[in-house]
C-alpha positions as CSV (number, residue, x, y, z in Angstrom):
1,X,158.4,6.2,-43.4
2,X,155.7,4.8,-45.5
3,X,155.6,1.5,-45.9
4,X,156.9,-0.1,-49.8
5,X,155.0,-2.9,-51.2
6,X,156.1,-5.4,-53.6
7,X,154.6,-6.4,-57.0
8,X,153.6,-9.7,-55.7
9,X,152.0,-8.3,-52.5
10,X,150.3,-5.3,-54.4
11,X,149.1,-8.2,-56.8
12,X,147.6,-10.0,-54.3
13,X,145.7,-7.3,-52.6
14,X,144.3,-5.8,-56.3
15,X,143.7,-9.3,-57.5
16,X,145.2,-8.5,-60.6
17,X,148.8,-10.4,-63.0
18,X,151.8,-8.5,-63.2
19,X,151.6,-7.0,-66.3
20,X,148.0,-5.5,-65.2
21,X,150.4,-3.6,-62.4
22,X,152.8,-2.6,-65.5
23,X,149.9,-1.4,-67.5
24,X,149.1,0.7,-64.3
25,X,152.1,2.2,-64.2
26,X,152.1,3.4,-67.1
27,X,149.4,5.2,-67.4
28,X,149.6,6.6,-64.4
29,X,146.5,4.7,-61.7
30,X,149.7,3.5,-59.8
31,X,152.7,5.2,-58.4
32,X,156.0,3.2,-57.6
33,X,160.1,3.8,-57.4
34,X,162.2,1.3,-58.9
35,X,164.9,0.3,-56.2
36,X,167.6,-1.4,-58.0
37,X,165.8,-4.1,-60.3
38,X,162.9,-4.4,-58.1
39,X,159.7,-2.5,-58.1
40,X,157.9,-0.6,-54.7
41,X,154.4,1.0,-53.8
42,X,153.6,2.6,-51.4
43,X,150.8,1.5,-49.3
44,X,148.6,4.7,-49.7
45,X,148.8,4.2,-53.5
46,X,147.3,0.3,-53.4
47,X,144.7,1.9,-50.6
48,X,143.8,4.3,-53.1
49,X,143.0,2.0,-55.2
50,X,140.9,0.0,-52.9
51,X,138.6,3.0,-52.5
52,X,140.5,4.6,-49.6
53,X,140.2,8.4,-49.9
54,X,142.4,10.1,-53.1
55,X,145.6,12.2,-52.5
56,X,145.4,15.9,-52.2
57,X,145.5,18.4,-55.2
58,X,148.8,19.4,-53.8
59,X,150.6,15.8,-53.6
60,X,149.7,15.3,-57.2
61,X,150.9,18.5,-58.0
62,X,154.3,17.3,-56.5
63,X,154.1,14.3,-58.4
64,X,153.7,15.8,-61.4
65,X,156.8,18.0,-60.4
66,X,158.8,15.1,-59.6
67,X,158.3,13.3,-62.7
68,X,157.8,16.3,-65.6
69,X,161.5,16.6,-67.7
70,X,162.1,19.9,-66.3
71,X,165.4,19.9,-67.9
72,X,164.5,19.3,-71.7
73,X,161.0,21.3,-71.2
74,X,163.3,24.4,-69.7
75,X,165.4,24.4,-72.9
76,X,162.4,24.4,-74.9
77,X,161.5,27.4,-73.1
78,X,164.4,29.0,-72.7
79,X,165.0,28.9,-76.6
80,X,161.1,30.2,-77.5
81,X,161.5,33.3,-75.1
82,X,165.1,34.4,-76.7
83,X,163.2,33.7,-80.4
84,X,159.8,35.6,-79.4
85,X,161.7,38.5,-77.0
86,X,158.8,37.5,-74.5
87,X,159.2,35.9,-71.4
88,X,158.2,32.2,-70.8
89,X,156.7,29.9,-68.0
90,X,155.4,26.4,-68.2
91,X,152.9,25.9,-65.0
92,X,151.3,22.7,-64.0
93,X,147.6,22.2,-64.0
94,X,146.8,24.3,-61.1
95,X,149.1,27.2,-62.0
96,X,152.2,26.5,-59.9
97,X,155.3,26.3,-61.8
98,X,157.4,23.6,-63.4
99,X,160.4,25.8,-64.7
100,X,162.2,29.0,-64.1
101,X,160.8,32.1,-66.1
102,X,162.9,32.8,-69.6
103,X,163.2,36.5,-70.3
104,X,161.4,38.2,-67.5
105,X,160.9,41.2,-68.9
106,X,161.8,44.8,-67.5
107,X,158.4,45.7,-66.5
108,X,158.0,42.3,-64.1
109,X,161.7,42.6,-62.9
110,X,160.5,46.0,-61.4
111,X,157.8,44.7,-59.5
112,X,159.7,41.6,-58.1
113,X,161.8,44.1,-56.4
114,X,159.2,44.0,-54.0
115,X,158.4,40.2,-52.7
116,X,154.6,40.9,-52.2
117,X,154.9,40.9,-55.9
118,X,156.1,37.5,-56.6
119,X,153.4,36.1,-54.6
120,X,150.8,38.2,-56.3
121,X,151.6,37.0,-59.8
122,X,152.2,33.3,-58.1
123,X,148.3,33.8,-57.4
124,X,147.6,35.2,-60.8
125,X,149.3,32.6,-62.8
126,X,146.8,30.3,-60.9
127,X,143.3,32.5,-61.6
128,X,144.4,32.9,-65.3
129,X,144.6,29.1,-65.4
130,X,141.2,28.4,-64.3
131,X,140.0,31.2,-66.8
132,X,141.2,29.8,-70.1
133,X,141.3,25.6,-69.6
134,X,140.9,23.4,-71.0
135,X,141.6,24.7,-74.5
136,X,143.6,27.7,-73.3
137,X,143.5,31.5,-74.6
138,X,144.6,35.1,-73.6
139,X,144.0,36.0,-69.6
140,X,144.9,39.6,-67.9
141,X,147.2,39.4,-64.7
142,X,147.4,41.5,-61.6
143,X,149.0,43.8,-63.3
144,X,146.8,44.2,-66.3
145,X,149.5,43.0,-68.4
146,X,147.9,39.9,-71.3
147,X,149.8,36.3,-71.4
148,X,149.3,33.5,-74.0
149,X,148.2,30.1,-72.2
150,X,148.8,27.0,-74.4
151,X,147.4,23.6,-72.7
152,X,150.2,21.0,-72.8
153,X,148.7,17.5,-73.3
154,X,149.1,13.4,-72.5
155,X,146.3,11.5,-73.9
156,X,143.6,14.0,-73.9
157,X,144.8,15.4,-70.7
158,X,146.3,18.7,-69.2
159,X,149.4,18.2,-68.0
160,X,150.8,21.2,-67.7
161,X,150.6,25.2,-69.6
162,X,153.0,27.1,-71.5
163,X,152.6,30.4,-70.7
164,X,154.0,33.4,-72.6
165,X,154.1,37.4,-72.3
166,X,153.8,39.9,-70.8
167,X,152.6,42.1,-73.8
168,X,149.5,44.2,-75.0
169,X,147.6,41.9,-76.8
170,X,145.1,44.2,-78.7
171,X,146.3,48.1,-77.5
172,X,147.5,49.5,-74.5
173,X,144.0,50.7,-72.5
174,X,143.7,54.6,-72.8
175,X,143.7,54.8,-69.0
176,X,145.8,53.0,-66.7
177,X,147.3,55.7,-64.3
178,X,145.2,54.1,-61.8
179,X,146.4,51.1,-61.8
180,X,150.4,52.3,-62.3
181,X,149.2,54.3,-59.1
182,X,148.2,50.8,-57.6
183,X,151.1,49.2,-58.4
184,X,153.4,51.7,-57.2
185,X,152.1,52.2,-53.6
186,X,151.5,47.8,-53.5
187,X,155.0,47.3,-54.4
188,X,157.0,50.7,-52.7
189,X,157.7,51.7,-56.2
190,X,157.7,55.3,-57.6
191,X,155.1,55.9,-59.8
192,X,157.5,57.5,-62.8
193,X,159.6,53.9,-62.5
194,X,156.0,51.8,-63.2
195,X,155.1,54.2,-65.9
196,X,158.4,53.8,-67.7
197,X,158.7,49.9,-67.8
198,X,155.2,49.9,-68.6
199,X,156.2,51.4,-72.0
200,X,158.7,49.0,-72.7
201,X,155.8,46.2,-72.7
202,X,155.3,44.9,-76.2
203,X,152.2,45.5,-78.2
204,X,150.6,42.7,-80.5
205,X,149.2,44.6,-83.3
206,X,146.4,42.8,-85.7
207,X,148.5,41.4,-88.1
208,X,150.9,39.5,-85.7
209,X,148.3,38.2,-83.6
210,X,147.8,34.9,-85.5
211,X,151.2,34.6,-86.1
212,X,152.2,35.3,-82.2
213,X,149.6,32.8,-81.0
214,X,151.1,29.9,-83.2
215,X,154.6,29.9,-81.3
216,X,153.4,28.7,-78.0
217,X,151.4,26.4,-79.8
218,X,154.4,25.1,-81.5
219,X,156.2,25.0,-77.9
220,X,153.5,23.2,-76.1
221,X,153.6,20.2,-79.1
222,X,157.5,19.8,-78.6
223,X,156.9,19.6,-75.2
224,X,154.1,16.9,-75.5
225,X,156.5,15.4,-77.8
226,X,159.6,14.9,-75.4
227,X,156.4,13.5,-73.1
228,X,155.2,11.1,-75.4
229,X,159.0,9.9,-76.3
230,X,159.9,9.5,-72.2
231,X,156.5,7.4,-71.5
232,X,157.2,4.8,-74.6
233,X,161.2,4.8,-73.2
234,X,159.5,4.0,-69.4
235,X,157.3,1.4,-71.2
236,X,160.3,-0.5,-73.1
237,X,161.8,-0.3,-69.6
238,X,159.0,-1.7,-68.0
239,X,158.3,-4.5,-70.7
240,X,162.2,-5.5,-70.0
241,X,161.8,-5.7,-66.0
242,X,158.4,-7.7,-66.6
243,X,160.9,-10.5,-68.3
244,X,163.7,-10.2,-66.0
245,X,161.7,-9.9,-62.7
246,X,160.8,-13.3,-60.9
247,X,159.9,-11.7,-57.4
């Protein structure tokens, strides 16, 4: 087990004051747990910050998971995908996701039949992430199907994506027996079953574009929103410990 630091020892090793180690908390350059009315760090995070070599992508990601308010982002989500009739994700900034889907439609419920599938659009949720940040956009998936990706943001940075679709954002291409034909052989599918939940995919027309892309927009701000509010609740909390605290 790692080995758990207290404020006055991680003070002495940063030479910084307590409320420098609160202040680094909060936004984030230091990781701790509260255990009971006392703060801990780990030793990694205070060697970090000595200039000992930065975690891996991966072990911020599962910080990230850790700390994200799954439970009020998933009701958000849950609620947009029954009002839009598409489905919904939130992913963190590497494309690995935060929340269950909302509203998987018929076309992607086919193809998870098959678990190859799952894994292919774990992979495509990632691609489609590098494609549109940092501002966000439209991106194609595996399966030629168009998503909405809406960057979700703390202080100027990415924290995370709301991520909406399937659907046809312009028209449905002309030809895409091909890649039904794909599809069906990848995943052990008949080819009549692909063609047939393909059709069931919504189209975005013209005049519904503008109006489509502002919902995900509106999601991602109530998500930053419930962020912003659970950060200034942490800091009140913080600010109380910082007068209570005497070791």
């Amino acid at each position: 087990m790692e080995e758990l630091l207290t404020t006055r020892q991680v003070q002495d090793l940063l030479k910084v004051d307590r409320i420098t180690i609160y202040r680094m908390l909060q936004d984030g350059r230091l990781k701790g747990v509260k255990i009971g009315q006392q703060w801990r760090f780990p030793r990694s995070e205070v060697e970090r910050l000595l200039g000992r070599p930065t975690p891996e992508p991966a072990s911020q990601a599962m910080d990230l998971a850790a700390s994200f308010p799954t439970h009020c982002v998933q009701t958000i989500q849950d609620l947009y995908a029954e009002v839009s009739g598409l489905s919904a994700v939130v992913l963190d900034p590497e494309g690995n996701p935060l929340t269950e889907i909302s509203h998987p439609c018929a076309f992607c419920r086919l193809l998870w039949q098959n678990p190859q599938a799952r894994l292919d659009c774990q992979a495509s949720w990632k691609q489609m992430v590098r494609e549109v940040a940092p501002r966000g956009g439209v991106a194609t998936c595996h399966a030629g199907l168009d998503y909405l990706l809406t960057p979700i943001q703390d202080e100027g940075q990415v924290v995370a994506w709301f991520v909406c679709g399937p659907c046809w954002w312009q028209t449905q291409p002309a030809n895409t027996d091909a890649l039904w034909e794909h599809l069906a052989q990848r995943y052990s599918l008949s080819l009549e079953q692909v063609r047939n939940a393909a059709r069931e995919v919504r189209v975005i027309d013209p005049a519904q574009r503008q109006r489509v892309a502002a919902w995900p927009l509106a999601a991602a701000r109530a998500v930053q929103s419930i962020l912003h509010e659970r950060l200034s609740f942490i800091e009140r909390l913080q600010q109380i410990a910082s007068l209570t605290q005497i070791s």
